[in-house]
PyMOL Python script that loads the backbone (N, CA, C, O; Angstrom):
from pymol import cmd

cmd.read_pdbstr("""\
ATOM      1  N   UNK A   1      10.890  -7.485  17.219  1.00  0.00           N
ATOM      2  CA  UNK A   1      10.056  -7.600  18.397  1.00  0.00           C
ATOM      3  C   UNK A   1       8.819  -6.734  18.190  1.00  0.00           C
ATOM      4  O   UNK A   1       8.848  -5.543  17.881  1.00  0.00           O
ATOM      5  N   UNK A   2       8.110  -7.216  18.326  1.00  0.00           N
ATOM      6  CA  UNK A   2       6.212  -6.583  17.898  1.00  0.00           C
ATOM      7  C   UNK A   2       5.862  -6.248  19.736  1.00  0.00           C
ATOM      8  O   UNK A   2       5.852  -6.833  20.819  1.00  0.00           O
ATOM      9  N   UNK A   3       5.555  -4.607  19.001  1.00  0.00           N
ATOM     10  CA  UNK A   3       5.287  -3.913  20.669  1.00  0.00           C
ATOM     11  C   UNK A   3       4.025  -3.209  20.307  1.00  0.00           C
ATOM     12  O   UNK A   3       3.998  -2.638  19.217  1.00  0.00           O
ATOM     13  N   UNK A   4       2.743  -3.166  21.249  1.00  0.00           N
ATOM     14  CA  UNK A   4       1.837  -2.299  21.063  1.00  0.00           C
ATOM     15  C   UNK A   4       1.921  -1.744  22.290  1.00  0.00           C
ATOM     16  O   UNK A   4       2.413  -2.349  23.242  1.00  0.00           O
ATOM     17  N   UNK A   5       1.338  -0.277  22.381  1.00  0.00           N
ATOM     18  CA  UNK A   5       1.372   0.881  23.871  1.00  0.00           C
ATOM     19  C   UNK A   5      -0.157   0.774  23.740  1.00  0.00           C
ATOM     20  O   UNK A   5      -0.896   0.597  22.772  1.00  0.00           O
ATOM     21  N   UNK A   6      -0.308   0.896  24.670  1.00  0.00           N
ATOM     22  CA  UNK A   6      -2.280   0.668  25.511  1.00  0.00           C
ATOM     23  C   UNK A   6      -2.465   2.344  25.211  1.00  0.00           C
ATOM     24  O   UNK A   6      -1.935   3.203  25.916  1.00  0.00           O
ATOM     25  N   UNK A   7      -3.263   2.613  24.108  1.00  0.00           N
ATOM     26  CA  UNK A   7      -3.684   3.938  24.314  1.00  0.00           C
ATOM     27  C   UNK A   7      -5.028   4.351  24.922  1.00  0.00           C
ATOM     28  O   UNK A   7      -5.832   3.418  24.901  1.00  0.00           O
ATOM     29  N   UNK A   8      -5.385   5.207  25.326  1.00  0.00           N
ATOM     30  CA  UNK A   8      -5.959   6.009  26.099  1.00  0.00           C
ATOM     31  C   UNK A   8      -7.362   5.653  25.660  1.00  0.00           C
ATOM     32  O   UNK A   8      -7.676   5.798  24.478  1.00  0.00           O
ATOM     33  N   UNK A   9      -8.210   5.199  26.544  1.00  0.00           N
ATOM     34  CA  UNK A   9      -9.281   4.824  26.520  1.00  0.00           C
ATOM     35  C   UNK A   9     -10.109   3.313  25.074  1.00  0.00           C
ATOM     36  O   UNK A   9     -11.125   3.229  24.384  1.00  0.00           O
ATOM     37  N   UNK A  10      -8.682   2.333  25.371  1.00  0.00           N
ATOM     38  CA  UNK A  10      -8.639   1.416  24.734  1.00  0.00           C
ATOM     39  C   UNK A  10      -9.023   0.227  25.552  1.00  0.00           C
ATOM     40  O   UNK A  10      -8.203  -0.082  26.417  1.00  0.00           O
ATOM     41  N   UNK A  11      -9.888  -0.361  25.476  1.00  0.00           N
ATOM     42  CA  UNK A  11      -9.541  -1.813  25.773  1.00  0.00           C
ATOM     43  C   UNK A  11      -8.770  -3.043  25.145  1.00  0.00           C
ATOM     44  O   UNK A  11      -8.222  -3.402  24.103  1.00  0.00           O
ATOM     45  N   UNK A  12      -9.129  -3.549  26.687  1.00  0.00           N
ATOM     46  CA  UNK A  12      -7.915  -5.218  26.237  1.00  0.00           C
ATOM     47  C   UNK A  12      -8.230  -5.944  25.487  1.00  0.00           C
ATOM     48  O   UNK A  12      -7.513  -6.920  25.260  1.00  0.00           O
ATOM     49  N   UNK A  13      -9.457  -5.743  24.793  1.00  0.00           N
ATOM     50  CA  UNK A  13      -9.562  -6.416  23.793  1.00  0.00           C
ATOM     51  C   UNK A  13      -8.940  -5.726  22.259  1.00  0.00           C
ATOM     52  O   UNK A  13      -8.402  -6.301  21.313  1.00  0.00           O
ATOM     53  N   UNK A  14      -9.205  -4.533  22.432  1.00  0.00           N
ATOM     54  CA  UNK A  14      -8.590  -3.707  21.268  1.00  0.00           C
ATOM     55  C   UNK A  14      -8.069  -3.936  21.110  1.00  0.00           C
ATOM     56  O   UNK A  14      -7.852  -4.574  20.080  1.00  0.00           O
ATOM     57  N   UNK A  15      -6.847  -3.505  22.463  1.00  0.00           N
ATOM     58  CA  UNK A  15      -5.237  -3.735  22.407  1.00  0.00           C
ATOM     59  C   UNK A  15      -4.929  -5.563  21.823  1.00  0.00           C
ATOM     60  O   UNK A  15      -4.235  -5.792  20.832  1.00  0.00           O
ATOM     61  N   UNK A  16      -5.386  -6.334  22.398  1.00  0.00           N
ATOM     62  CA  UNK A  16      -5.026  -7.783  22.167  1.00  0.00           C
ATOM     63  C   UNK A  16      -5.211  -8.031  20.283  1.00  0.00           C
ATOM     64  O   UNK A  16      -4.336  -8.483  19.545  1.00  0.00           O
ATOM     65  N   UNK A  17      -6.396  -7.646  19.934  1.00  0.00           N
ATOM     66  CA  UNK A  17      -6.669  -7.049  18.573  1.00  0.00           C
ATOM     67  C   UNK A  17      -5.647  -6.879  17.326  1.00  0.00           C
ATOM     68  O   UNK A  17      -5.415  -7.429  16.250  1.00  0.00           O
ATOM     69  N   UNK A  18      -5.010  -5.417  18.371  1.00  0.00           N
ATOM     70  CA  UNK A  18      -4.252  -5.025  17.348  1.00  0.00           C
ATOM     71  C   UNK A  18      -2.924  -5.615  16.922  1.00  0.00           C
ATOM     72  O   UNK A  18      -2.456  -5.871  15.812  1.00  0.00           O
ATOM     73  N   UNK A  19      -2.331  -5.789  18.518  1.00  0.00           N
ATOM     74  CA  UNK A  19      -1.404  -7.242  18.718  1.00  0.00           C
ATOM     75  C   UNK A  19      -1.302  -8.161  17.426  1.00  0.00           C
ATOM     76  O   UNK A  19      -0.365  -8.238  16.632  1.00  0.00           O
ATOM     77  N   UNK A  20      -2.096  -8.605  17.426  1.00  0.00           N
ATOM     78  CA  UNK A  20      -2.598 -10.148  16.561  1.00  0.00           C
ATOM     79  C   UNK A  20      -2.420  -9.516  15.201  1.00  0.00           C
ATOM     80  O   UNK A  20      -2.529 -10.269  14.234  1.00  0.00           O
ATOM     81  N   UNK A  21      -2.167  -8.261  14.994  1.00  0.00           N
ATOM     82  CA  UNK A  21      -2.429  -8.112  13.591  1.00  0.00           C
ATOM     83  C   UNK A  21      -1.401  -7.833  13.294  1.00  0.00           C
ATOM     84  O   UNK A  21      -0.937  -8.152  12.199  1.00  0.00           O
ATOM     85  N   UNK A  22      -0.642  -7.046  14.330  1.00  0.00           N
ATOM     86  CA  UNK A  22       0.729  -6.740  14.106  1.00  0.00           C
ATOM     87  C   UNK A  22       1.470  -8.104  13.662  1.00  0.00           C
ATOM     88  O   UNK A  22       2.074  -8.304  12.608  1.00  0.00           O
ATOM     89  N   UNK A  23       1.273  -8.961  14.704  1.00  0.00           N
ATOM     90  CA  UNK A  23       2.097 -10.305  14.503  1.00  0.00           C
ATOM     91  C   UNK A  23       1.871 -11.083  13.446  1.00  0.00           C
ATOM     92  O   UNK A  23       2.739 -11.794  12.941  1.00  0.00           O
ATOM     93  N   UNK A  24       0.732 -11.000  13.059  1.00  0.00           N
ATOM     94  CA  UNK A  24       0.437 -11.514  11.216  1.00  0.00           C
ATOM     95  C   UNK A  24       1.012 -10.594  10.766  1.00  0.00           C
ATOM     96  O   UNK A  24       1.912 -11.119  10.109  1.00  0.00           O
ATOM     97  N   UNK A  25       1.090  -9.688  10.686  1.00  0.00           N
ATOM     98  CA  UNK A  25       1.750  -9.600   9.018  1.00  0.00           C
ATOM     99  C   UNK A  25       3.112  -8.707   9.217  1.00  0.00           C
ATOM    100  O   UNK A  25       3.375  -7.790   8.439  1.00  0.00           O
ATOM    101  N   UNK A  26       4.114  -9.118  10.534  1.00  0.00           N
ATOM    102  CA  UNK A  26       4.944  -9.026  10.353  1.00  0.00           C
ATOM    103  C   UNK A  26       5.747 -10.245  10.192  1.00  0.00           C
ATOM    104  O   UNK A  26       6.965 -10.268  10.011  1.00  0.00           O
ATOM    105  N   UNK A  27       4.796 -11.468  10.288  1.00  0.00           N
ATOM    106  CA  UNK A  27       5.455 -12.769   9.826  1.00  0.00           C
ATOM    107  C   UNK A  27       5.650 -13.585  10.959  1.00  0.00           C
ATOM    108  O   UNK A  27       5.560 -14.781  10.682  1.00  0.00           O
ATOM    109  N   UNK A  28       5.892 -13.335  12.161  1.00  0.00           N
ATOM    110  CA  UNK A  28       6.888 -13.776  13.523  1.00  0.00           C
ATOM    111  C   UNK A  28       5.943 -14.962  13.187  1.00  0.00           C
ATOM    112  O   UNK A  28       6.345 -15.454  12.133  1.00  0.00           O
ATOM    113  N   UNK A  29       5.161 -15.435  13.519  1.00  0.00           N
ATOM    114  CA  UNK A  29       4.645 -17.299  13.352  1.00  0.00           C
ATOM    115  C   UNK A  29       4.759 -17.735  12.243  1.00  0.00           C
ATOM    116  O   UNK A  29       4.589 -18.947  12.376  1.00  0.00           O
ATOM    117  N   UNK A  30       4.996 -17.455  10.910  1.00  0.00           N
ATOM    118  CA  UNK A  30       4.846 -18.308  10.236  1.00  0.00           C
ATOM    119  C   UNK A  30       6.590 -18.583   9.951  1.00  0.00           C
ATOM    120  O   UNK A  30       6.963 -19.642   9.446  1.00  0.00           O
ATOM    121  N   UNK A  31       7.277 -17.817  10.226  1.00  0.00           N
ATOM    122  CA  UNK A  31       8.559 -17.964  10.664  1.00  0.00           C
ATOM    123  C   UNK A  31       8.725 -19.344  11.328  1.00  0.00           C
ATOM    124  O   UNK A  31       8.989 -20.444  10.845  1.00  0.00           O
ATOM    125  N   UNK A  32       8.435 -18.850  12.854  1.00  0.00           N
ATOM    126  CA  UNK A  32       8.693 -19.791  13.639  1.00  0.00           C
ATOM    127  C   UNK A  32       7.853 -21.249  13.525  1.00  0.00           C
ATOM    128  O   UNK A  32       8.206 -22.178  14.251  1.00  0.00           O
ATOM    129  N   UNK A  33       6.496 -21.450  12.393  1.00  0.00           N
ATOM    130  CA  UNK A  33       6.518 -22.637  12.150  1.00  0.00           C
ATOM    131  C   UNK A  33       7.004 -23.124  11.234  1.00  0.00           C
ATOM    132  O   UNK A  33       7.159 -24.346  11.227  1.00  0.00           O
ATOM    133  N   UNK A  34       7.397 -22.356  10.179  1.00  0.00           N
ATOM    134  CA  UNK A  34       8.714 -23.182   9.305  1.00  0.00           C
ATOM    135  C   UNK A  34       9.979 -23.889   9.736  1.00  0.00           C
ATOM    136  O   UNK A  34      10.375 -25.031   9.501  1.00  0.00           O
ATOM    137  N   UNK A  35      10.554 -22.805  10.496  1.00  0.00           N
ATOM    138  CA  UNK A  35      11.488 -23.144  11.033  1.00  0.00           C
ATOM    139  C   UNK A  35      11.593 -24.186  12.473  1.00  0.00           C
ATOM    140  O   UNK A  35      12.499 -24.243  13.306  1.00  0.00           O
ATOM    141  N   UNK A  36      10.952 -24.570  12.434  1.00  0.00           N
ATOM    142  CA  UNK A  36      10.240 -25.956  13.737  1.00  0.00           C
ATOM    143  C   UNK A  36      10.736 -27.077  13.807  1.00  0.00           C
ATOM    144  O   UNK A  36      10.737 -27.864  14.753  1.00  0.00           O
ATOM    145  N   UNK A  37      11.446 -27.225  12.154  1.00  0.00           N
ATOM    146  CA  UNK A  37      11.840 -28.469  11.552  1.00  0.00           C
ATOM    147  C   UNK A  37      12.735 -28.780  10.734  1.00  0.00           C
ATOM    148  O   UNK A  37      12.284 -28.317   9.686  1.00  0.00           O
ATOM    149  N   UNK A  38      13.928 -29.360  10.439  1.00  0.00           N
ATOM    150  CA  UNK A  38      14.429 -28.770   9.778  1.00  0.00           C
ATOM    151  C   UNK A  38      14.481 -29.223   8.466  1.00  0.00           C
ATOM    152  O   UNK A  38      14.743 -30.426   8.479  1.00  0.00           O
ATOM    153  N   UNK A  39      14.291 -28.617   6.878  1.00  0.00           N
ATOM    154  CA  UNK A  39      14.096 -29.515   5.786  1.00  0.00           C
ATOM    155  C   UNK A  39      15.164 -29.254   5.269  1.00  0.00           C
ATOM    156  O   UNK A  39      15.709 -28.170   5.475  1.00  0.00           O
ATOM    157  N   UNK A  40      15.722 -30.240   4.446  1.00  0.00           N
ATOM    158  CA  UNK A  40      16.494 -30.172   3.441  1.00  0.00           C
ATOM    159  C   UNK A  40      16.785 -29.298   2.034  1.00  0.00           C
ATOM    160  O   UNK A  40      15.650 -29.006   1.655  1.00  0.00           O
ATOM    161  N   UNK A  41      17.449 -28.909   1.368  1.00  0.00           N
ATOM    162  CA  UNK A  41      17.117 -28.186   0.366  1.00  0.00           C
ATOM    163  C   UNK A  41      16.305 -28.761  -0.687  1.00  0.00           C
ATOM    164  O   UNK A  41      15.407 -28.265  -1.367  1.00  0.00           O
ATOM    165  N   UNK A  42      16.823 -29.928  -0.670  1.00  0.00           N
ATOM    166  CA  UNK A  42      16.139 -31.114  -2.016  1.00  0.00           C
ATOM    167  C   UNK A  42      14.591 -30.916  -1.762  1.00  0.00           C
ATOM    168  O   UNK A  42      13.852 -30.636  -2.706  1.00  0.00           O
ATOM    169  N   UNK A  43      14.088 -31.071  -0.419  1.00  0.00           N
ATOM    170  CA  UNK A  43      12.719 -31.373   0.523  1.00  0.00           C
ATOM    171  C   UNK A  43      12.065 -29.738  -0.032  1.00  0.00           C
ATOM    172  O   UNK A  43      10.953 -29.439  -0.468  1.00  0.00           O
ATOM    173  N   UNK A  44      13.061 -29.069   0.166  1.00  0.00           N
ATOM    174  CA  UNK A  44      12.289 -27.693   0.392  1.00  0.00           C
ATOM    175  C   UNK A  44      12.177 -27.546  -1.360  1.00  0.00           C
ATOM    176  O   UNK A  44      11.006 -27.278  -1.630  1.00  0.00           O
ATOM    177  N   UNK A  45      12.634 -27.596  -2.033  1.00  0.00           N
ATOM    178  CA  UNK A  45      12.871 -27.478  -3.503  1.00  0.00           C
ATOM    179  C   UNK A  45      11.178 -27.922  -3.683  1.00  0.00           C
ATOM    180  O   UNK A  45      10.210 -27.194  -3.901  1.00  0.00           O
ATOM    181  N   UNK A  46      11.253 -29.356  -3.505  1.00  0.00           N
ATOM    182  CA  UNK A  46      10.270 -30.614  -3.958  1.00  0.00           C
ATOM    183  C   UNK A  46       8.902 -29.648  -3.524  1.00  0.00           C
ATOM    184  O   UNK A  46       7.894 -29.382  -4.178  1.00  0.00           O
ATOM    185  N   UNK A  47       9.271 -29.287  -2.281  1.00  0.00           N
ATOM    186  CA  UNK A  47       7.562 -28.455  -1.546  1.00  0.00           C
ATOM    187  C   UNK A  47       7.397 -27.493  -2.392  1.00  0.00           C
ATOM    188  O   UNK A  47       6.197 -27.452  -2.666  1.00  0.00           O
ATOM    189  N   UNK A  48       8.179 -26.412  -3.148  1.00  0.00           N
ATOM    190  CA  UNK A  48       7.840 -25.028  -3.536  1.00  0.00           C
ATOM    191  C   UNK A  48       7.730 -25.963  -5.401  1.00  0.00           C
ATOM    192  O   UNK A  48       8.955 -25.959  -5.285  1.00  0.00           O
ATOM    193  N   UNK A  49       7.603 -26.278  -6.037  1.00  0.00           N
ATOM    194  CA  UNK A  49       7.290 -27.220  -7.048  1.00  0.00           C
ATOM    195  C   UNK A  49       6.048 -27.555  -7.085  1.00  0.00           C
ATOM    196  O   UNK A  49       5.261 -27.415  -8.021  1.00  0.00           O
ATOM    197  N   UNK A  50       5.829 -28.110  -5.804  1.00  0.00           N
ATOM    198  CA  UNK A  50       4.491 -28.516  -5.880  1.00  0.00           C
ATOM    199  C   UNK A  50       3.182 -27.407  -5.395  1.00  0.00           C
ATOM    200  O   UNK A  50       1.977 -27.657  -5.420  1.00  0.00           O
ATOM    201  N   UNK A  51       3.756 -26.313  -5.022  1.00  0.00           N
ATOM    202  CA  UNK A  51       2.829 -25.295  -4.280  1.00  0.00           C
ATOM    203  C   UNK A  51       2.815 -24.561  -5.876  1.00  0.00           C
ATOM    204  O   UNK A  51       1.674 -24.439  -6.322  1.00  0.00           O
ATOM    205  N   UNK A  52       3.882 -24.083  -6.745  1.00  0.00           N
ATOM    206  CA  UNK A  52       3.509 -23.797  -8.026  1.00  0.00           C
ATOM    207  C   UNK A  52       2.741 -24.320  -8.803  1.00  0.00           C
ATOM    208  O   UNK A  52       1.914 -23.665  -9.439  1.00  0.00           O
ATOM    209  N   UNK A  53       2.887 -25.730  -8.903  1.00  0.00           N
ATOM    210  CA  UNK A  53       1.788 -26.758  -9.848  1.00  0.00           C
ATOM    211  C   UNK A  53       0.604 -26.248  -8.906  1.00  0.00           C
ATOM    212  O   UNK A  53       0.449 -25.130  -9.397  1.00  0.00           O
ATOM    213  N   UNK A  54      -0.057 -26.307  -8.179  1.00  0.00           N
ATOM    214  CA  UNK A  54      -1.385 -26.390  -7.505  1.00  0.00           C
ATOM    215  C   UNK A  54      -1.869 -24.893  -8.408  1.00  0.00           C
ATOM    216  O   UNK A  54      -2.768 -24.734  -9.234  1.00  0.00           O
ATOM    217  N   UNK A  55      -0.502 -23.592  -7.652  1.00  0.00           N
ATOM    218  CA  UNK A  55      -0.895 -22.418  -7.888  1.00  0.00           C
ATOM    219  C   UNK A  55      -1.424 -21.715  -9.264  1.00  0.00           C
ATOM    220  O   UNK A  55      -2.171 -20.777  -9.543  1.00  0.00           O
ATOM    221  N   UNK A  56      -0.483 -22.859 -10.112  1.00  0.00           N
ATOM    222  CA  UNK A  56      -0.644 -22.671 -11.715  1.00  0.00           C
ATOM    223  C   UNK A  56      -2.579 -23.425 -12.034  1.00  0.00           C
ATOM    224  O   UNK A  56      -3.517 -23.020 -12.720  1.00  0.00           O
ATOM    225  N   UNK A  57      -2.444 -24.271 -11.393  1.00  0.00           N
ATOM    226  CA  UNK A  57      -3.409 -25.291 -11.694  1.00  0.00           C
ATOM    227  C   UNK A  57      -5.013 -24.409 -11.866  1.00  0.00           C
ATOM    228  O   UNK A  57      -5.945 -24.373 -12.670  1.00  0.00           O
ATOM    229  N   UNK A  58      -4.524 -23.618 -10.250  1.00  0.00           N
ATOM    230  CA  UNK A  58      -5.817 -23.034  -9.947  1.00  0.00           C
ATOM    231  C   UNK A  58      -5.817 -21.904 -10.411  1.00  0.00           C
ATOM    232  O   UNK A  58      -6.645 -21.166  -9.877  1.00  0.00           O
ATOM    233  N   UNK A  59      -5.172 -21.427 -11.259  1.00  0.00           N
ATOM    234  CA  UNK A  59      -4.910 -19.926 -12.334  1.00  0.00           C
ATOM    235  C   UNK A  59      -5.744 -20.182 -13.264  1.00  0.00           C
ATOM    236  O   UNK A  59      -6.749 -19.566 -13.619  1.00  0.00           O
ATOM    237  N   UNK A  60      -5.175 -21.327 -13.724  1.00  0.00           N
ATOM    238  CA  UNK A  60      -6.113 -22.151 -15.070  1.00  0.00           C
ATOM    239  C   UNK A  60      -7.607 -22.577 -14.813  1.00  0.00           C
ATOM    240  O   UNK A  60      -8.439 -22.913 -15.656  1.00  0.00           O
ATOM    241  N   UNK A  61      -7.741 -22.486 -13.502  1.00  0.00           N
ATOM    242  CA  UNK A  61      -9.410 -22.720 -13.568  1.00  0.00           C
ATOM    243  C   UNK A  61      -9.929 -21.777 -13.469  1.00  0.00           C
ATOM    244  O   UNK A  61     -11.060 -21.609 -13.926  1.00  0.00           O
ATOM    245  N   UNK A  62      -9.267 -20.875 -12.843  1.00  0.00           N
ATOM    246  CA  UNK A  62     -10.245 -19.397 -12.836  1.00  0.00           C
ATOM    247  C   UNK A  62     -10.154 -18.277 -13.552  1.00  0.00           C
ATOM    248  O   UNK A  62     -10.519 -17.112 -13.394  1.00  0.00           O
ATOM    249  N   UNK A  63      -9.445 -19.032 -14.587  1.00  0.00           N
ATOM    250  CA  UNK A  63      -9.288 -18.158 -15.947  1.00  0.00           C
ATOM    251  C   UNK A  63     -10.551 -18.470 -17.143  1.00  0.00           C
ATOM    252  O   UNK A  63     -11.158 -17.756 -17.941  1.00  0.00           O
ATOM    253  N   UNK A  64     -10.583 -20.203 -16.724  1.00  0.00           N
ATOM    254  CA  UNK A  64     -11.834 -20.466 -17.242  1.00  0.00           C
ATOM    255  C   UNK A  64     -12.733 -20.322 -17.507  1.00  0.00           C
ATOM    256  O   UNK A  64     -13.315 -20.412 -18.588  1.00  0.00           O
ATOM    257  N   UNK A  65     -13.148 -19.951 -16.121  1.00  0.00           N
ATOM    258  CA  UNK A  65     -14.621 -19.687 -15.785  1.00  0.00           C
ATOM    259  C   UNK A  65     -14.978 -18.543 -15.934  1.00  0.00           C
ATOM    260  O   UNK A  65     -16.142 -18.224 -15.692  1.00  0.00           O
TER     261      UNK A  65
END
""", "prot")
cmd.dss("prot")
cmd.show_as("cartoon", "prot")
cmd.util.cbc("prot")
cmd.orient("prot")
């Protein structure tokens, strides 16, 4: 559970701010949009395969250059 305390001469925008940052990069959404749906292992296999080929792909071009 991601908690921020309103400190002392902060605004709501700060505070809302810091919020948002907490919640990136403790993961809580990208969690909950994975999990939205449910994939298969085969499905999920097939996706992380193809996110390597891209990742490899684009290693190789910017090794290139």
């Amino acid at each position: 559970m991601t908690t921020v305390m309103l400190r002392s001469n902060e605004s709501q925008d700060q505070l809302l701010k810091r919020f948002r940052k907490k919640v990136a990069k403790s993961g809580v959404l990208s969690t909950v949009r994975r999990k939205r749906w449910f994939v298969s292992k085969s499905e999920l296999r097939r996706i992380q395969k193809k996110k390597a080929v891209r990742r490899f792909k684009r290693r190789q071009v910017t090794d290139i250059e």
